[in-house]
N, C-alpha and C positions, 0 to 999 in steps of 0.2 A: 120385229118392229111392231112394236104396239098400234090398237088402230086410232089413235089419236096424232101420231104419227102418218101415217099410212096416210090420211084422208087429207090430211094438210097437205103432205105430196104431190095429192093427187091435185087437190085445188093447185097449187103452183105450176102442173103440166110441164113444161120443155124447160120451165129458169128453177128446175128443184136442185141444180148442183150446189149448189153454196150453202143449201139449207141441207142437204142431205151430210155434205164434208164439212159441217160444221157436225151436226149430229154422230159425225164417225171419228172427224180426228181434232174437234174442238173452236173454238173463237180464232186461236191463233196460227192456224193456217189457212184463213183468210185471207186476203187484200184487205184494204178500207173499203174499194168500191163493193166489194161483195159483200161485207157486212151492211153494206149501203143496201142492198138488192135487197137483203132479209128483210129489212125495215122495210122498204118498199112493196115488195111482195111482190107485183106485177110491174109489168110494163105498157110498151104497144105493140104494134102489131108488126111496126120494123125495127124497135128499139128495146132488146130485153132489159130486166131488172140491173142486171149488173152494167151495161154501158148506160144503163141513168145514170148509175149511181157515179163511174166517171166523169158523164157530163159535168153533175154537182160541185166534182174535187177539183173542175177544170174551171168552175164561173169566174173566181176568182186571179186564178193564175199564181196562187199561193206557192211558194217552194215548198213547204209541209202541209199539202193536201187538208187533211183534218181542221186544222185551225180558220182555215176561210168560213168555215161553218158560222162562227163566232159573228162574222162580220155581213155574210150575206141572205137577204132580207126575205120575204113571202114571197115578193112581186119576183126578186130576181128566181125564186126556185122554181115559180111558174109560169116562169118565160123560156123553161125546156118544154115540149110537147112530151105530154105522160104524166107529167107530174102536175096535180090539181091543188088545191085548198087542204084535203085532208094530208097528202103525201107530206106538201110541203110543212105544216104545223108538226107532223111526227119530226122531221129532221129538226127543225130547230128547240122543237123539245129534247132532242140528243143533246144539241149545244149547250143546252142550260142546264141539263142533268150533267155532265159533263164538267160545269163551270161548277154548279153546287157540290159536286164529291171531290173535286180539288180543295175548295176552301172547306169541306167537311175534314178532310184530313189533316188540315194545317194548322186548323183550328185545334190541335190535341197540342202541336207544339209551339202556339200564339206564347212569345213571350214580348214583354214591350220592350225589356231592356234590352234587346239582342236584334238586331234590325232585320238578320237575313230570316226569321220568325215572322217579322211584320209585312215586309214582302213578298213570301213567298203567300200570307196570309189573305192578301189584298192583290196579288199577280193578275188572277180569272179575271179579275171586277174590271182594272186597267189597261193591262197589256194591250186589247182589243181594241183599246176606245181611238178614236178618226181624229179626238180634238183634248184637248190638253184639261183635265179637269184636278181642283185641289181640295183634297177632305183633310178635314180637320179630326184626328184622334181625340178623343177625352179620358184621363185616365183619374183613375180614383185614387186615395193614400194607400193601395198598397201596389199602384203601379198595374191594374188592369184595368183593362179597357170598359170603359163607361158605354160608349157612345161613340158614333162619328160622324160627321157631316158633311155636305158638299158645300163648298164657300165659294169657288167660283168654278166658272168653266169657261174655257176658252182659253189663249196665251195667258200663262202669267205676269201679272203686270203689277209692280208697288202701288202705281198713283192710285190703282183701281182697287186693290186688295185692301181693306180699309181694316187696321190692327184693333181699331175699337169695337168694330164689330165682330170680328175674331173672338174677343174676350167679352164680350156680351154675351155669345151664346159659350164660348168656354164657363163662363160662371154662373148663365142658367143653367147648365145642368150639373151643376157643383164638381166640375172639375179641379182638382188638385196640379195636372199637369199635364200639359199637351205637346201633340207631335202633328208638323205637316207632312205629308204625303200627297205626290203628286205624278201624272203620267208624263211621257213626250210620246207620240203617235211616229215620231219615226224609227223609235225603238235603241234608241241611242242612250242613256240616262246618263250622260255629264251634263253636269250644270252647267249653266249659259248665266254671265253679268248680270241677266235680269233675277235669275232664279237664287243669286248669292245678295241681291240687293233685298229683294223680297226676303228673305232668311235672317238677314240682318235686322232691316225694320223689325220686324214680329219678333223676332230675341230681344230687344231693345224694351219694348214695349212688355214682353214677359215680363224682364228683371223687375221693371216701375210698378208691374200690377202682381206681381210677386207667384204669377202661375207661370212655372218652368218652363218654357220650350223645350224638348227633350233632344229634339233631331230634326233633320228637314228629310227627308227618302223621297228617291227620284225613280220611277219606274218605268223599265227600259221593257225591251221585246225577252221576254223568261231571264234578268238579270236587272239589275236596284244598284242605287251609289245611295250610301249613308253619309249625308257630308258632314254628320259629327265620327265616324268612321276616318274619314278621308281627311280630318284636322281642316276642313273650313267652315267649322262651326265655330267662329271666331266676332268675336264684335267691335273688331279693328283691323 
C-alpha cells in the first residue's frame, strides 16, 4: 500500500472499511450507503460514516435509495447530527454530477425525430421536479435543437398557456419547428383532458403561424408518452 494510501487510513481510524474494500475489490462491492461514508469520510462519536450515509437514503423514504438525493435539500441533510454545511454540499454535488453524466450521455443520441431520444434526453432535468413544469423545444431546418424554454410551471392549463406567446419566443429565436415537453410529479405520464386540450390549442395555432408542432412528450418517473407516438396528436 503506498503511503498516500496508508495515511488516508490512517486519517479514517475505525470507518477505513469501505474505503479500504473499495481499494481491494472496487466501487461495486459497496452498498450506496458506503459509498456514501467515503464521500463523507467521518462521522460522530455514536454514529459512523456508513450509518450517516443510511440515515441520508432513509430522509426521504424513497423506494430506490439513490434518487431521493435529487429531491432532498441542505437543511434536510443537516438535520442528521454529523453532517454540517460542507458534508451536505459534497452530497448534492453527487446529485448534480450524477444528473449532468446522464444527460452528457444522452446527449450523443439526442435525435428530435425519435421521442424516446428526447426523453431520455430531458428525464434528469424532470423526473425529479415536485410541480409540473412545460419547456418549449426549438428546432432549426435540419431538425436540431436550437434552444429550449420554460413556458410555464405549475398544472398545465390552456386558458393560461398563451399560444401567442409560445410562438413569440419560438420565432425570436428563429425556430423552424417546435415540440412541448412536459413533467407530471406523480410519475405517471398519460395525458389527462387538460394536457390533450392544451396540445390541440398549440397545433392549431402552429398550422396558422406555419412553425410545426412536432410532438407534445409527457415525462413520467424513468418512462415518457409521445402522444404523436400514441396517435393523439390529432386536431379533431
Amino acid at each position: 500500500m503506498n503511503k498516500t494510501v496508508a495515511k488516508s487510513n490512517q486519517t479514517m481510524g475505525p470507518e477505513e472499511m469501505p474505503y479500504e474494500r473499495f481499494i481491494r475489490s472496487g466501487a461495486d462491492s459497496l452498498t450506496d450507503a458506503e459509498l456514501l461514508a467515503i464521500i463523507l469520510r467521518t462521522g460522530t462519536k455514536e454514529t459512523n460514516s456508513t450509518e450517516l450515509g443510511k440515515k441520508i437514503l432513509s430522509l426521504k423514504q424513497h423506494p430506490e435509495g439513490l434518487l431521493a438525493l435529487h429531491s432532498i435539500t441542505i437543511a434536510d441533510l443537516m438535520s442528521i447530527k454529523g453532517i454540517g454545511m460542507v458534508k451536505a454540499v459534497k452530497i448534492k454535488c453527487i446529485s448534480e454530477l450524477a444528473r449532468r453524466m446522464s444527460k452528457s450521455k444522452a446527449y450523443h443520441d439526442l435525435k428530435m425525430d425519435k421521442p424516446s431520444t428526447v426523453a431520455d434526453y430531458f428525464m434528469e432535468d424532470l423526473r425529479h421536479m415536485t410541480t409540473e413544469c412545460i419547456l418549449l423545444l426549438m428546432l432549426d431546418n435540419k431538425n436540431r435543437l436550437l434552444c429550449s424554454e420554460i413556458i410555464s410551471k405549475g398544472t398545465v392549463n390552456a386558458s393560461l398557456l398563451s399560444s401567442r406567446e409560445i410562438f413569440k419566443i419560438a420565432l425570436r429565436n428563429n425556430a423552424v419547428s417546435v415540440l412541448l415537453l412536459h413533467n407530471h410529479p406523480s410519475g405517471d405520464p398519460r395525458p389527462s383532458k387538460q394536457d390533450l386540450l392544451v396540445t390541440l390549442q398549440v397545433y392549431e395555432a402552429s398550422e396558422m403561424i406555419g412553425v410545426p408542432l412536432l410532438d407534445h412528450i409527457i415525462i413520467g418517473d424513468n418512462k415518457y408518452i409521445s402522444l404523436k407516438e400514441q396517435n393523439m396528436f390529432q386536431t379533431k
